[in-house]
C-alpha positions as CSV (number, residue, x, y, z in Angstrom):
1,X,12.0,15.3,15.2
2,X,10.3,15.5,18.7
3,X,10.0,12.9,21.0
4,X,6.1,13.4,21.0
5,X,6.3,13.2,17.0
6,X,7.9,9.7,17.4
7,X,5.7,8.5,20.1
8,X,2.8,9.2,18.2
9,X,4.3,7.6,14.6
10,X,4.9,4.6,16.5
11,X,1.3,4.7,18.2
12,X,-0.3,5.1,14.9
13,X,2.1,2.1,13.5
14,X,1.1,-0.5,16.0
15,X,-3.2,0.2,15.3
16,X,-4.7,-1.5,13.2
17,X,-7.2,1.1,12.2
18,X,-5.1,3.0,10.1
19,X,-3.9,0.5,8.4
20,X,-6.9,-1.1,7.8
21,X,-8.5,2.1,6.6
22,X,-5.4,3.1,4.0
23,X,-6.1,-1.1,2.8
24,X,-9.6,-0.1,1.9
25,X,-8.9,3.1,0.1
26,X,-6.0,1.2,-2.1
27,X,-8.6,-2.0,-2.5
28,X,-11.0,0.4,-3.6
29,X,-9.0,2.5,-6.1
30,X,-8.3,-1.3,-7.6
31,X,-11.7,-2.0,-7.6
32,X,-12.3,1.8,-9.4
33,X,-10.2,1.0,-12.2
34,X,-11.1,-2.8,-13.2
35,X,-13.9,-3.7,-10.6
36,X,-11.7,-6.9,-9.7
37,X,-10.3,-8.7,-6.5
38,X,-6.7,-7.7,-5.7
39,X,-5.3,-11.3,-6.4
40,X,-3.2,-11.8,-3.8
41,X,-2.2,-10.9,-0.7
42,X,1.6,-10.9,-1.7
43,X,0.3,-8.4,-4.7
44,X,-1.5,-6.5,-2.0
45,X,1.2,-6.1,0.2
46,X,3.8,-4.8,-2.8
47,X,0.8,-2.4,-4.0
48,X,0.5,-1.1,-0.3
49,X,4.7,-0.7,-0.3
50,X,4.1,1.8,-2.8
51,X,1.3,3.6,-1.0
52,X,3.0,4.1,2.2
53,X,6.6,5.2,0.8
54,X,5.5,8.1,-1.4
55,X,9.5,8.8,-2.7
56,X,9.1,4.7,-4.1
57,X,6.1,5.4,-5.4
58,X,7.6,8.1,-7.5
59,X,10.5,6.6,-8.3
60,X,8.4,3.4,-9.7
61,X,6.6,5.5,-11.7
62,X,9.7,7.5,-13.1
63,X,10.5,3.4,-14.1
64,X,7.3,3.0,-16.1
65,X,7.9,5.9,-17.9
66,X,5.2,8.0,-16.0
67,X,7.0,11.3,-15.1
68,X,3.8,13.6,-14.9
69,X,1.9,10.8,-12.2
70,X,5.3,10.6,-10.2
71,X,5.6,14.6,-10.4
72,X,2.4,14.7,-8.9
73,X,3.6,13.5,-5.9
74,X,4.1,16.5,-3.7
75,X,7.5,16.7,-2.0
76,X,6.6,17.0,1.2
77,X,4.9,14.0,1.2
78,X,7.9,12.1,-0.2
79,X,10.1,13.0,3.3
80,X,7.6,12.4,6.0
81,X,8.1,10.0,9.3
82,X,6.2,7.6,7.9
83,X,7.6,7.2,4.5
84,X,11.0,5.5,6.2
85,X,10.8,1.9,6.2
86,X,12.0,-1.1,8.0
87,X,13.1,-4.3,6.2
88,X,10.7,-7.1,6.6
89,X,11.4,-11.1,6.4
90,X,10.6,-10.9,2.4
91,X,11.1,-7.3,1.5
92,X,9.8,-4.1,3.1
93,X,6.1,-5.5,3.4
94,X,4.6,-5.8,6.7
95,X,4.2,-9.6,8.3
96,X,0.9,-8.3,9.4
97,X,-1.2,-8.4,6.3
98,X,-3.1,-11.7,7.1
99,X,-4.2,-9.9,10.3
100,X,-5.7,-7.4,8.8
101,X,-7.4,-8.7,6.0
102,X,-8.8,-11.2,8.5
103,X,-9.9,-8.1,10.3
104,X,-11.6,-6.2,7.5
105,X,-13.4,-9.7,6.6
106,X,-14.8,-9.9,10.4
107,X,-16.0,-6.3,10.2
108,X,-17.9,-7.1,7.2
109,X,-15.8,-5.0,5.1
110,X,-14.2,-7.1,2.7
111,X,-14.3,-10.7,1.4
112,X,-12.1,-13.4,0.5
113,X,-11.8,-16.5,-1.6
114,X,-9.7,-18.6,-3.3
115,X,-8.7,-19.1,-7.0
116,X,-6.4,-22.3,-7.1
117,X,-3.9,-20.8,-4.8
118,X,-4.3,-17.1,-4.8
119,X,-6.3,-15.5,-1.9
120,X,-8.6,-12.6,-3.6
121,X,-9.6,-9.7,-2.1
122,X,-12.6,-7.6,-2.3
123,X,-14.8,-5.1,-0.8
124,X,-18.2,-5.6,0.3
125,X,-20.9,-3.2,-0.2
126,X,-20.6,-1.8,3.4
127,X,-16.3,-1.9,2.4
128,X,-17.2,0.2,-0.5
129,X,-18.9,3.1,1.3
130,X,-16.4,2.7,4.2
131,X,-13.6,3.6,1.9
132,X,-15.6,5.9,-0.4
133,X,-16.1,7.8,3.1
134,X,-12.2,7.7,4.1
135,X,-11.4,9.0,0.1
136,X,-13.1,12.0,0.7
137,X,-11.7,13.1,4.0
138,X,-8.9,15.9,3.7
139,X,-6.7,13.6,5.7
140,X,-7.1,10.4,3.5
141,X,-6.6,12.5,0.1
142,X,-3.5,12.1,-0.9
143,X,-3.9,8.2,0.6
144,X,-6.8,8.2,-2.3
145,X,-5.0,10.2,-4.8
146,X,-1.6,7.5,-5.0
147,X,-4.0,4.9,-4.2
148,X,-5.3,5.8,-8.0
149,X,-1.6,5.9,-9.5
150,X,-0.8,3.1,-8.0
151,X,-4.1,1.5,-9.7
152,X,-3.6,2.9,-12.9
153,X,0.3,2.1,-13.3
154,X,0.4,-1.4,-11.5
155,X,-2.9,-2.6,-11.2
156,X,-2.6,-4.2,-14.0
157,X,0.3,-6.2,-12.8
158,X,0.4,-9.7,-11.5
159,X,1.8,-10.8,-8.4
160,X,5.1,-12.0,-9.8
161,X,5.6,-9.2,-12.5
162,X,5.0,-7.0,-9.4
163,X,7.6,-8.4,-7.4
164,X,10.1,-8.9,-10.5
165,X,9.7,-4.5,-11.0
166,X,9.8,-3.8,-7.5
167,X,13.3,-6.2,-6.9
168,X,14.3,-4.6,-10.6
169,X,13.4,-0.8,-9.5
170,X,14.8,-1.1,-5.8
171,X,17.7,-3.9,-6.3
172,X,19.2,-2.6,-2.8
173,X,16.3,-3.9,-0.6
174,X,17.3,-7.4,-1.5
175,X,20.7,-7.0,0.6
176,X,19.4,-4.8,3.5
177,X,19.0,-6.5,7.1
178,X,16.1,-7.2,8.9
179,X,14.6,-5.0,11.4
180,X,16.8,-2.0,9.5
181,X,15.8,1.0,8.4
182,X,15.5,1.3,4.7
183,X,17.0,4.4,3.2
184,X,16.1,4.8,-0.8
């Protein structure tokens, strides 16, 4: 890999707008397939795990039994810069999620509230068109396209069912170091 290739993953890694516009396209494939909140931000960041590492993606699905959904996962897609993953304090989800939740609230685009202790999360009208906009961009496709498998094979699950499959499916991220680079 270039230099330039790496300077520009890491570029796109530390701006928000990216991952605030891959959020809205996975919030709104949840939202396509039950019209509910995602409960939880926890259950958010595990369902955005699977978006952004294609190859776990696949391999979850191969888990549940779903071998045409995780074939569909081109190959290429499954190998790319950012597919490789870092371990985070609980896992390999991203500290920042609060951030940018918080974020797409301020920009009108989503909404919060609480149910006992579980922070739902939903789009707004404007959220909706936002990320109906980003689905059908050539670049966002395949975003959109495992943003609807993840829906349809997880969205089902709760937060701790969630985590219980993911720790079941990939038992090696519970031993890998922070700040590493997760290999799967």
């Amino acid at each position: 890999m270039s230099l330039g290739l790496a300077a520009l993953a890491a570029a796109i890694e530390n701006t928000d707008e990216f991952h605030l516009a891959r959020l809205l396209v996975l919030i709104r494939a949840n939202a396509k397939r039950s019209d509910k909140p995602v409960n939880g931000i926890m259950k958010l960041a595990k369902l955005d795990f699977l978006l952004r590492y294609p190859s776990c993606l696949r391999r979850a699905l191969l888990a549940l039994g779903r071998k045409s959904a995780a074939e569909s996962i081109p190959e290429d897609e499954r190998n790319t810069i950012e597919a490789r993953m870092v371990r985070f304090r609980f896992g390999p989800w991203d500290k920042r999620y609060r951030r940018w939740i918080g974020l797409l609230v301020a920009k009108g685009l989503a909404q919060t509230y609480l149910q006992g202790k579980t922070v739902n999360i939903a789009l707004t009208e404007s959220g909706k068109r936002v990320a109906e906009e980003l689905a059908e961009l050539p670049d966002f496709k395949s975003l959109a396209d495992r943003s609807a498998l993840i829906a349809t094979a997880l969205g089902d699950f709760g937060g701790s069912r969630l985590k219980e499959f993911i720790y079941r499916v990939f038992p090696e991220i519970v031993d890998m170091q922070w700040g590493r680079s997760i290999e799967l």
